[in-house]
C-alpha positions in Angstrom: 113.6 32.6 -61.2 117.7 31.8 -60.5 117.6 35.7 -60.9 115.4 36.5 -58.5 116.3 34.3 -55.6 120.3 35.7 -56.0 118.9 38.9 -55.6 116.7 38.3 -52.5 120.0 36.3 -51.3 122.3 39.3 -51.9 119.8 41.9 -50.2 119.3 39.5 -47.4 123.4 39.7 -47.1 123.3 43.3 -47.2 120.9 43.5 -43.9 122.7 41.1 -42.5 126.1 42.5 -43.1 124.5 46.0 -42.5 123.3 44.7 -38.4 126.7 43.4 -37.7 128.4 46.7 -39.1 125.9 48.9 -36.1 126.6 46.4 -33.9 130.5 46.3 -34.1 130.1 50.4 -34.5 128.2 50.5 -31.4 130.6 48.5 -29.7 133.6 50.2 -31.0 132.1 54.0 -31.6 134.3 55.4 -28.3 137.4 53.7 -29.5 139.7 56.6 -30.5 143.3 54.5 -30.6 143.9 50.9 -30.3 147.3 51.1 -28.5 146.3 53.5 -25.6 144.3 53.1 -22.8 141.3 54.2 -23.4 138.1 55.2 -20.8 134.4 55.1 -22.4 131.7 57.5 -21.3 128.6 57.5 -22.1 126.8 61.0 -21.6 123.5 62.5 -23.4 123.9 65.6 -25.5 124.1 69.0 -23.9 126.3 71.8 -22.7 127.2 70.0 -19.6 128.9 67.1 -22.0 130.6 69.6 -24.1 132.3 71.1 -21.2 133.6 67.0 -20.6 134.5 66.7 -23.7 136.5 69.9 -24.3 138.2 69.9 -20.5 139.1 66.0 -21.1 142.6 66.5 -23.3 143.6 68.1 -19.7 142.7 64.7 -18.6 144.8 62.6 -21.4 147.7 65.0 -20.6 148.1 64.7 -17.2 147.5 60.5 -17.4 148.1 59.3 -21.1 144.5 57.4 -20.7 142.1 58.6 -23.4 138.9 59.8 -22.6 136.5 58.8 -25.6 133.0 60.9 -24.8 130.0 59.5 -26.3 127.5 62.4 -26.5 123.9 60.2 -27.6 120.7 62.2 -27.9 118.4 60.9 -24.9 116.2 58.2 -27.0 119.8 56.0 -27.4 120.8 57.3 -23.9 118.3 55.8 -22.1 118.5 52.5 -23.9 122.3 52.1 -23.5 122.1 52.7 -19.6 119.7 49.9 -19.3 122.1 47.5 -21.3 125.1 48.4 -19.2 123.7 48.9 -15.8 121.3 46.1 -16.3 122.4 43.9 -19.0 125.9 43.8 -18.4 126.8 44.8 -21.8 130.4 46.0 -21.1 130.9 48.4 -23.7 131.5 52.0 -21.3 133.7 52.0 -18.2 131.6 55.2 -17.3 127.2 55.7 -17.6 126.2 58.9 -17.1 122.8 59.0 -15.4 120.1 61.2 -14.3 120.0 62.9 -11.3 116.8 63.0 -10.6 115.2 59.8 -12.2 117.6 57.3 -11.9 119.6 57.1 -9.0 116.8 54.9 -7.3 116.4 52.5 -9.6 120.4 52.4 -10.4 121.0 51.8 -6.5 118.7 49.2 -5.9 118.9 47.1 -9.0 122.2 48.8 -11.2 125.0 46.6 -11.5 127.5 49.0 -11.0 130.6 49.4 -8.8 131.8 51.1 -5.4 133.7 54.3 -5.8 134.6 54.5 -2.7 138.6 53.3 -2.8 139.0 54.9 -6.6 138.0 58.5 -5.0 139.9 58.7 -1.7 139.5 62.1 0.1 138.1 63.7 -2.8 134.4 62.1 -2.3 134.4 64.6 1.1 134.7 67.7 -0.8 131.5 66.8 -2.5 127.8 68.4 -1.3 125.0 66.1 -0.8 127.1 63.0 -0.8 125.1 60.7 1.0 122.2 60.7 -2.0 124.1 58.5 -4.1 125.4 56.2 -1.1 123.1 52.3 -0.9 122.1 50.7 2.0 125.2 49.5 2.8 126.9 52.7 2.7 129.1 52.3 -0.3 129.2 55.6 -3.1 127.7 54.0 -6.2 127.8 57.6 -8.4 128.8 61.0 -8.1 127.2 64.1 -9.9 129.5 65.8 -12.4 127.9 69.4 -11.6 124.6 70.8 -10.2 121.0 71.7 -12.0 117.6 72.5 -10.2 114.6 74.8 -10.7 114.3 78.3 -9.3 111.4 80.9 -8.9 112.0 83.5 -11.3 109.6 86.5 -11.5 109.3 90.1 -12.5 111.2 92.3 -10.0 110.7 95.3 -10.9 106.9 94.6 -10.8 106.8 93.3 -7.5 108.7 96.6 -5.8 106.3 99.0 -7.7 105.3 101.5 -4.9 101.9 101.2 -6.2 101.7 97.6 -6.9 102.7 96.8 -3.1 99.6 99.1 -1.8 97.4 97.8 -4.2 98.0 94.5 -3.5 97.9 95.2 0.6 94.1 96.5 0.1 93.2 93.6 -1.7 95.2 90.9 0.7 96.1 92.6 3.6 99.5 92.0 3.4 102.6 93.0 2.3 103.5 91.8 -1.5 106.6 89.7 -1.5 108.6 86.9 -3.0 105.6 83.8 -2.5 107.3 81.3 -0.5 104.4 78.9 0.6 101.8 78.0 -2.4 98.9 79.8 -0.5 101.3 82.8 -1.6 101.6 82.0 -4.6 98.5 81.9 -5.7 97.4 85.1 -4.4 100.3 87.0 -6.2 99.5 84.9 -9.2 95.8 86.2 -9.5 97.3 89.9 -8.6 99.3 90.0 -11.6 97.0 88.1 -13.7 95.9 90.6 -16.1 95.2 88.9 -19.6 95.5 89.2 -22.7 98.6 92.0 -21.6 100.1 90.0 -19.1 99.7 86.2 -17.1 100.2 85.5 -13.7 101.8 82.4 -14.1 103.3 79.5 -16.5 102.7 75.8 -16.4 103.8 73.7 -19.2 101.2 71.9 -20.7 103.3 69.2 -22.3 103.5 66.0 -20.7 107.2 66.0 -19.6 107.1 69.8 -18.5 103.9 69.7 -16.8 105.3 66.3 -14.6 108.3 68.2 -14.3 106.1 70.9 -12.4 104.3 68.7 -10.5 107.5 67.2 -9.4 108.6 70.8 -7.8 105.0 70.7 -6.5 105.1 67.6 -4.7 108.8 68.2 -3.0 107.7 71.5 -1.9 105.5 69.6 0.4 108.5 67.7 1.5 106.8 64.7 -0.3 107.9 62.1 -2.8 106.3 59.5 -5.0 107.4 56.6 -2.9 108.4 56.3 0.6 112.4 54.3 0.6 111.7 52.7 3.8 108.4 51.0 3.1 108.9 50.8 -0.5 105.1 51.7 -0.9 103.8 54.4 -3.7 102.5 57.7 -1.8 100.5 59.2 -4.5 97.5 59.9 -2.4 99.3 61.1 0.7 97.8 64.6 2.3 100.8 66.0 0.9 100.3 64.7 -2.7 96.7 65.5 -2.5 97.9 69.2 -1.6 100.4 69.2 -4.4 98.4 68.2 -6.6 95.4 70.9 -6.0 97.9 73.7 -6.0 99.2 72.6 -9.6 96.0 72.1 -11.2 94.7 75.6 -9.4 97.8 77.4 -11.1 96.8 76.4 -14.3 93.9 78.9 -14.2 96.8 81.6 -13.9 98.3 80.5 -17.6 97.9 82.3 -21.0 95.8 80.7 -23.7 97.3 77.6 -25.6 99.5 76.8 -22.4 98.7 72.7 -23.1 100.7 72.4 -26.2 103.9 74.7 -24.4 106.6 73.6 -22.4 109.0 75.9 -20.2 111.0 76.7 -23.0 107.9 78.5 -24.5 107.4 79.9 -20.9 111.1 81.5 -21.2 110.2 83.5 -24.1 106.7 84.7 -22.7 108.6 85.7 -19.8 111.3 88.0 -21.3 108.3 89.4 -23.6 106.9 90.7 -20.7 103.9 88.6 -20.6 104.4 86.1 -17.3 104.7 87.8 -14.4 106.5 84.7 -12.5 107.3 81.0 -13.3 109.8 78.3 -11.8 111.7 76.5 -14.1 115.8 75.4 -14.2 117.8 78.0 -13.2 119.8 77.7 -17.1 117.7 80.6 -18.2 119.1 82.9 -15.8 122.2 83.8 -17.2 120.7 84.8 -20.6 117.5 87.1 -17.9 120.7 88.8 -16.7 121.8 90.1 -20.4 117.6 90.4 -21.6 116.2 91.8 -18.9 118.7 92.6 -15.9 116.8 95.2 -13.9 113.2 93.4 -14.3 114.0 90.0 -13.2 114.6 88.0 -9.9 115.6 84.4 -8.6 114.2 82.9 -5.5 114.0 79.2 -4.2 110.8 77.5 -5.6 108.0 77.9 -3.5 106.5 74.9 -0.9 104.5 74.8 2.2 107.3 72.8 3.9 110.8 73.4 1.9 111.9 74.8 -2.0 110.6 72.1 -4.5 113.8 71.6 -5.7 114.5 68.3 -8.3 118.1 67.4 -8.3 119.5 67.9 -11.8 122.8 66.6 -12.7 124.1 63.7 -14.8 125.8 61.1 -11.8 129.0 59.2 -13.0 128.7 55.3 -12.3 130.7 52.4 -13.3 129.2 49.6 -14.8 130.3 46.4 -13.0 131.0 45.0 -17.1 132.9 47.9 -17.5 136.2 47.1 -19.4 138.6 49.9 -17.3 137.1 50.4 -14.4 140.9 51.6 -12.4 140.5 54.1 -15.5 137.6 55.0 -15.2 137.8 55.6 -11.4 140.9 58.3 -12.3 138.2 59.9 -14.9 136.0 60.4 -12.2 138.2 61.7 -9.4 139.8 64.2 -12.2 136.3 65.3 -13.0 135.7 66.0 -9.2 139.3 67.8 -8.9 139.0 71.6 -8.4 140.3 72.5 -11.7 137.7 70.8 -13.7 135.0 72.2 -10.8 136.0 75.6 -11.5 136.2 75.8 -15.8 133.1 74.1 -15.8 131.0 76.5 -14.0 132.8 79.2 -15.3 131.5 77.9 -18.7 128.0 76.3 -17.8 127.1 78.1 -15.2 125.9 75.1 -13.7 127.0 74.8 -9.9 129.8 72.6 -8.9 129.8 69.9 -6.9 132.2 71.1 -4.5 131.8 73.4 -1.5 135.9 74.7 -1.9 134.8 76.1 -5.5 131.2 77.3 -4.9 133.5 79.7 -2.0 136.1 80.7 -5.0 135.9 84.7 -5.3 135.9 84.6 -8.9 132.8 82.0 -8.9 130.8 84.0 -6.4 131.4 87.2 -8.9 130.2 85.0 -11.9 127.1 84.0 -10.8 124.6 86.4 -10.3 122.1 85.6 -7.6 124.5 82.5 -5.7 122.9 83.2 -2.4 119.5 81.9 -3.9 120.7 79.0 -5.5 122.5 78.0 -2.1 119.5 78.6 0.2 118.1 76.3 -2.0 120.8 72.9 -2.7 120.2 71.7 0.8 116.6 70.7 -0.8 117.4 68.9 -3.8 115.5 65.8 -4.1 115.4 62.8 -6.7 112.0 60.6 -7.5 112.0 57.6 -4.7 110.8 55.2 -7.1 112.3 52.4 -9.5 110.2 52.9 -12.6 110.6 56.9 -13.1 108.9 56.9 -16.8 106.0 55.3 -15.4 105.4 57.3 -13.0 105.5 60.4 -15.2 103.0 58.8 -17.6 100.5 58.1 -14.8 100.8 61.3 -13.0 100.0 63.1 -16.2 97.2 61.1 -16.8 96.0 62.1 -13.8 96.6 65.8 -13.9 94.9 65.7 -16.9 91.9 64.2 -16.0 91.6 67.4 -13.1 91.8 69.3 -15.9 89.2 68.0 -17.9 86.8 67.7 -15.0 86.6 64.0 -14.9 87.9 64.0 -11.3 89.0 66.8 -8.9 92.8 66.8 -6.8 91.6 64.4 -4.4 89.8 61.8 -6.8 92.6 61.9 -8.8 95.3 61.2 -6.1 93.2 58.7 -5.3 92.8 57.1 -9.0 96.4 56.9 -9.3 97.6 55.0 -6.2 94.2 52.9 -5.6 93.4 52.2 -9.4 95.8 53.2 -12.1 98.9 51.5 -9.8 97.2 49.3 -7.7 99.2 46.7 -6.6 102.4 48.4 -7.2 105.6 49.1 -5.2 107.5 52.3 -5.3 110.6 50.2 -5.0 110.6 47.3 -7.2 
């Protein structure tokens, strides 16, 4: 019996021991050396970290602070921006966040600090800026580089001789680039010629097909909440519209679409069996060694403006954070032309800064720039405090279009009068 009790004793010692040990390596994970002054970010896992991570040695040289990048696959990422921004855990002088989900939430209720005095003349250089100001005006984040979907179809397709005059006897106009989504779905059914080739691509899996609606909706110049009433606009004219067009290009997909996601839709693409889809503009650079001469870039379509969601990971310092002067010389180095430049070169992301996106050896690099700048004026993040909620819902919803249960209107309707009734966009 003795026996048996030391042994549950010992294992319960183990745990124990075993919780402290991930809590202390948590706490201690970015620490690199002891005797130097050290800055802790915390970034999710992706090329746009690597290119931190490998550029920041440029950093240690030139100020003898260490930068200790803490690359976390997205489950642990969103976790540990709650406990800093929200919980003051005090563990990174630096959060990276998400563009286009979080800076709402982060402004309004993020305890995080002004940039303003740690960036100088260097915040002016940067496009966009005033997205990531608060109501009083103070900088609470800057992006590190810039992401957002584009329109990419087939080219070569769409100047056929005989393509263009077919499709003028059947629409009685000329074919072109769709802007607006009544465009878009005529040149979807033109090209939709199964099983050989699909007129269009929609994610079926919950994340990608919200991430489609998403375009949808801004296209309309819409949002999911309106920032000075703080109200949820999910059943707006515009939503309504958005949400109609979505469900409609759905009928344009190839079979199975509901278990893909856009990464599936890359690969139909290049096999020649989508004839257009909009998805983030990453994929380009590998159409232009695949499939040079068949495929074009164009701002997403929308009835009012491009539908374009503002991807980037946003730099903010926790008001808990340890090193915050540090941290504030991480971030202005990160803005600083050098770093601008290499990481473009590398991701082929944009940068942040309009002196770089006009450097002759950037404009040579990327393929198709004019697009992507007709369409960063557009870019637009989700005006509402609880992002992941919001997703949930609206596919809910979609999905219930799908299904019959309810069409664009009634579901529009389900979501803001049922599903969140009650609810503030802001809360």
């Amino acid at each position: 019996m003795k026996k048996k009790i030391y042994i549950f004793a010992f294992a319960i010692l183990v745990i124990t021991l075993s919780m402290i040990q991930t809590d202390v390596s948590y706490a201690n994970s970015s620490v690199k050396n002891k005797g130097a002054e050290v800055v802790r970010v915390l970034a999710v896992s992706g090329p746009e970290t690597d290119a931190l991570i490998e550029n920041a040695r440029l950093f240690e040289a030139e100020t003898g602070i260490t930068a200790s990048i803490e690359s976390v696959a997205r489950s642990l990422w969103g976790e540990r921006k709650v406990r800093e921004l929200l919980e003051d855990s005090g563990i990174y002088d630096i959060v990276m966040i998400g563009g286009g989900d979080d800076i709402m939430w982060v402004k309004t209720k993020g305890h995080v600090l002004p940039l303003d005095d740690y960036l100088g003349d260097e915040k002016d250089n940067i496009f966009l800026i005033d997205n990531y100001k608060n109501e009083a005006g103070q900088l609470i984040g800057v992006p590190q580089y810039y992401n957002f979907p584009m329109l990419f179809y087939r080219k070569d397709l769409l100047e056929d001789p005989k393509e263009q005059a077919d499709f003028k006897a059947k629409y009685g106009r000329d074919l072109t680039v769709p802007q607006k989504y009544d465009e878009l779905l005529e040149v979807a059914e033109f090209f939709h010629r199964p099983p050989e080739m699909y007129g269009y691509f929609l994610g079926g899996v919950d994340w990608s097909l919200f991430g489609d609606h998403t375009y949808f909706t801004y296209g309309m110049g819409a949002n999911y909440g309106n920032t000075e009433t703080g109200e949820l606009t999910l059943n707006t004219p515009e939503a309504k519209r958005a949400m109609h067009v979505l469900t409609e290009m759905a009928k344009y997909n190839p079979d199975g679409w509901e278990t893909m996601s856009f990464f599936d839709g890359d690969q139909y693409f290049q096999n020649g069996k989508v004839f257009m889809y909009q998805n983030w503009f990453y994929i380009w650079a590998t159409l232009q060694e695949t499939m040079p001469d068949k495929a074009g870039i164009a701002p997403p379509t929308g009835d009012v403006q491009p539908g374009a969601h503002l991807g980037a990971f946003v730099a903010v310092v926790p008001e808990a954070a340890p090193n915050p002067d540090g941290a504030g010389k991480f971030i202005k180095w990160m803005l600083g032309y050098d770093y601008q430049k290499e990481q473009t070169l590398v991701t082929g992301n944009l940068p942040v800064r309009q002196d770089v996106l006009d450097d002759s050896e950037i404009r040579s690099e990327l393929v198709g720039i004019e697009q992507y700048e007709a369409t960063l004026p557009f870019l637009t993040y989700q005006h509402t405090t609880w992002p992941n909620e919001i997703q949930s819902g609206v596919t809910e919803a979609i999905w219930k279009v799908f299904d019959g249960e309810m069409n664009a209107d009634e579901a529009c309707d389900w979501l803001q009068n049922e599903k969140f009734a009650g609810r503030q966009a802001i809360e």
